[in-house]
VMD Tcl script that draws the C-alpha trace (Angstrom):
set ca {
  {10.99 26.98 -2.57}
  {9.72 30.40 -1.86}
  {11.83 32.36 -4.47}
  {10.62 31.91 -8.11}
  {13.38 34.11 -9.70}
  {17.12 35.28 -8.84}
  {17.89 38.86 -10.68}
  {20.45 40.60 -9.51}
  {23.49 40.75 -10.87}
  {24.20 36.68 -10.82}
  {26.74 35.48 -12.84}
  {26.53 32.19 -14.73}
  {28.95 29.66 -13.07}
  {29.99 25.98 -13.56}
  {28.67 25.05 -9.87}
  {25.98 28.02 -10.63}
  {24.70 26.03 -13.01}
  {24.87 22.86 -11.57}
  {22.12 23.93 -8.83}
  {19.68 26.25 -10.76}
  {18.97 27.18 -14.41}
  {20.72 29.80 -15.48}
  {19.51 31.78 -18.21}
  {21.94 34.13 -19.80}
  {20.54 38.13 -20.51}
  {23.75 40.07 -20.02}
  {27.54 40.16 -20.56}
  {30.20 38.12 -22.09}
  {32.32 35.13 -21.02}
  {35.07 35.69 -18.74}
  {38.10 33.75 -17.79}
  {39.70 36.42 -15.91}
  {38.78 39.07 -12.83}
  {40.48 42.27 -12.16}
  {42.32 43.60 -9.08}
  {42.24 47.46 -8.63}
  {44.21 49.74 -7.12}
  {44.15 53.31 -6.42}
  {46.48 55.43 -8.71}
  {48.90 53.12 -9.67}
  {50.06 49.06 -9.11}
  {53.01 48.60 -7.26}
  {55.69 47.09 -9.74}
  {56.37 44.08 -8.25}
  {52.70 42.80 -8.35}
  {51.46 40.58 -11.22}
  {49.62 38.43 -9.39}
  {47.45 37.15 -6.17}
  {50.70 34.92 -5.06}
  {52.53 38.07 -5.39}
  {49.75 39.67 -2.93}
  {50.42 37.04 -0.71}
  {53.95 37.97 -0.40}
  {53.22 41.20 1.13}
  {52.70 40.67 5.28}
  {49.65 41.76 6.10}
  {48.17 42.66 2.75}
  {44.39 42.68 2.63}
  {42.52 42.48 -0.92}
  {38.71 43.68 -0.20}
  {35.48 41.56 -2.03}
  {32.09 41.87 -1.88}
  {30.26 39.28 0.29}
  {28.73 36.68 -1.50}
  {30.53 37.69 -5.31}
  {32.82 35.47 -7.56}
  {36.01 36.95 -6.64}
  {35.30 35.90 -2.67}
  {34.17 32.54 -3.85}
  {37.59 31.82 -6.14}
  {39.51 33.33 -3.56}
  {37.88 31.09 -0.65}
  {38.21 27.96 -2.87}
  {41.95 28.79 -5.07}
  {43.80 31.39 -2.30}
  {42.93 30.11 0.91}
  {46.25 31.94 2.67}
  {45.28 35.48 1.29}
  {43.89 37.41 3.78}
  {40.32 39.17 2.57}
  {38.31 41.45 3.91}
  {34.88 40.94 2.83}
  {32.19 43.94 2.74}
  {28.37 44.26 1.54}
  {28.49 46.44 -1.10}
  {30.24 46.69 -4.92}
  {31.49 50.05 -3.78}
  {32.32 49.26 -0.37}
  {35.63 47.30 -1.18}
  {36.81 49.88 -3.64}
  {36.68 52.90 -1.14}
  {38.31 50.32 1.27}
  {41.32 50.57 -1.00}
  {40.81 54.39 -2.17}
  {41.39 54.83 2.38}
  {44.01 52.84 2.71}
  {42.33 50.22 4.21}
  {43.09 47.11 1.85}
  {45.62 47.09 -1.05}
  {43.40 46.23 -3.81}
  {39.74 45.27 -4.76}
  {39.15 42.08 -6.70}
  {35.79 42.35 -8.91}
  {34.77 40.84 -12.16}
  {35.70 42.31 -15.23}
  {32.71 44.35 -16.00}
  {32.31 46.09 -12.56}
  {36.11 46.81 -13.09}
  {35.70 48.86 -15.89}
  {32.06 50.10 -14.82}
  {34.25 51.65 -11.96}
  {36.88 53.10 -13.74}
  {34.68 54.86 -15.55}
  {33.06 56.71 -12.46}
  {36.91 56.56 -11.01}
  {39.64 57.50 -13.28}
  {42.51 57.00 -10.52}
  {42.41 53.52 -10.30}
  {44.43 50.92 -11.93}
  {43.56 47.48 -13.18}
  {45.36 44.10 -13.61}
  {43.87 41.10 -14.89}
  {43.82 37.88 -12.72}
  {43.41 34.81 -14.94}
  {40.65 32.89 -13.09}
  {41.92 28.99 -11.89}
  {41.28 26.18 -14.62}
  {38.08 25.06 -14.79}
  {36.71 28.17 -13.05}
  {34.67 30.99 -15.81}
  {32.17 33.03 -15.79}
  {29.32 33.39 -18.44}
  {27.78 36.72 -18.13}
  {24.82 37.50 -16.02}
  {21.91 35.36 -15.65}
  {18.68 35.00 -14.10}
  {18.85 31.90 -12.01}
  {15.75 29.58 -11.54}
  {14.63 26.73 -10.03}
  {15.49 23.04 -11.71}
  {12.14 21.92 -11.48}
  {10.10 25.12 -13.16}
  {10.99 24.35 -16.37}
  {7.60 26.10 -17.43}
  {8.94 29.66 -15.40}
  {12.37 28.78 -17.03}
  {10.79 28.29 -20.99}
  {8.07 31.70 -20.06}
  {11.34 33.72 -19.05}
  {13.42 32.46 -21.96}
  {10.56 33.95 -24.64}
  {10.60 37.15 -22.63}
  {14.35 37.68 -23.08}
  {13.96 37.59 -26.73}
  {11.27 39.31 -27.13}
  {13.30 42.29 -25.16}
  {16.59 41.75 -26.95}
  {14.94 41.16 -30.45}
  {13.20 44.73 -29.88}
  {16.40 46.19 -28.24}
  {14.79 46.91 -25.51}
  {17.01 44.84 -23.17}
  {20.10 46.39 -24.96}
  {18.44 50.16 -24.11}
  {18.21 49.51 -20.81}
  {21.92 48.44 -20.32}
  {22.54 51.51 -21.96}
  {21.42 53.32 -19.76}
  {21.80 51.87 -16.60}
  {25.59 50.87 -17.02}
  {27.22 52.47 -20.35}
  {25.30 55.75 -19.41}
  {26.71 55.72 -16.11}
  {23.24 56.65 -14.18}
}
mol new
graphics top color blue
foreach p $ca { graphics top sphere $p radius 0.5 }
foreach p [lrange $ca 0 end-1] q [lrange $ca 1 end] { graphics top cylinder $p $q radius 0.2 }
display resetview
């Protein structure tokens, strides 16, 4: 009861949504993640069950993001290695350290943008899993925070305003 507002890169989730309001200011739906690699996908991977072939293979998350969560919960047998950071994982697989870097699909290509070298494939997400963009996540009970916060996000996407600033914080590549 001490936090009023979560903003920071939450995405909108099915269990998410179940526990806070969610109110949607960024991105698209997704039904998919990405796994990178660095400079090129081995040819006989298509797949997280084909990771889990490998012995040993490690896939790198970030603590605390989707992909950890539907790996946890779907792919309980592949081995993770979970680290603090979004960047953290991906130079885990740029070393050497882990085989590939599971992310959503937007910091995917946010980071091949900064990273030409890597490599994406897409990961359909499990059924009934998806993600809904980002959202700022509220408590259930401050429905007068959650209605205040809903006017604001118009009023910054009707003036563009919330579209400038994604413009140049993620498309810009600052």
């Amino acid at each position: 009861g001490e936090i009023d507002l979560a903003v920071s890169g939450m995405n909108i989730t099915p269990s998410r949504s179940k526990e806070i309001t969610m109110l949607p200011y960024k991105g698209e739906k997704s039904t998919s993640l990405m796994l990178i690699f660095w400079d090129e996908i081995p040819a006989h991977i298509h797949s997280l069950v084909d990771v889990m072939q490998i012995p040993n293979a490690v896939i790198s998350v970030e603590s605390g993001a989707i992909p950890e969560m539907i790996v946890k919960k779907h792919y309980p047998e592949l081995k993770i290695k979970s680290l603090p950071s979004a960047l953290d994982p991906l130079m885990d697989v740029k070393y050497g350290k882990s085989l590939a870097n599971l992310v959503e699909v937007d910091v995917a290509h946010y980071h091949k943008k900064k990273y030409p070298s890597i490599h994406m494939l897409e990961i359909p997400l499990p059924p009934g899993e998806v993600i809904e963009g980002f959202g700022i996540g509220i408590k259930k009970e401050n429905s007068a925070l959650a209605q205040d916060v809903t006017q604001v996000l118009a009023e910054l996407k009707a003036s563009g305003e919330l579209q400038a600033l994604d413009d140049h914080w993620f498309k810009g590549g600052h």
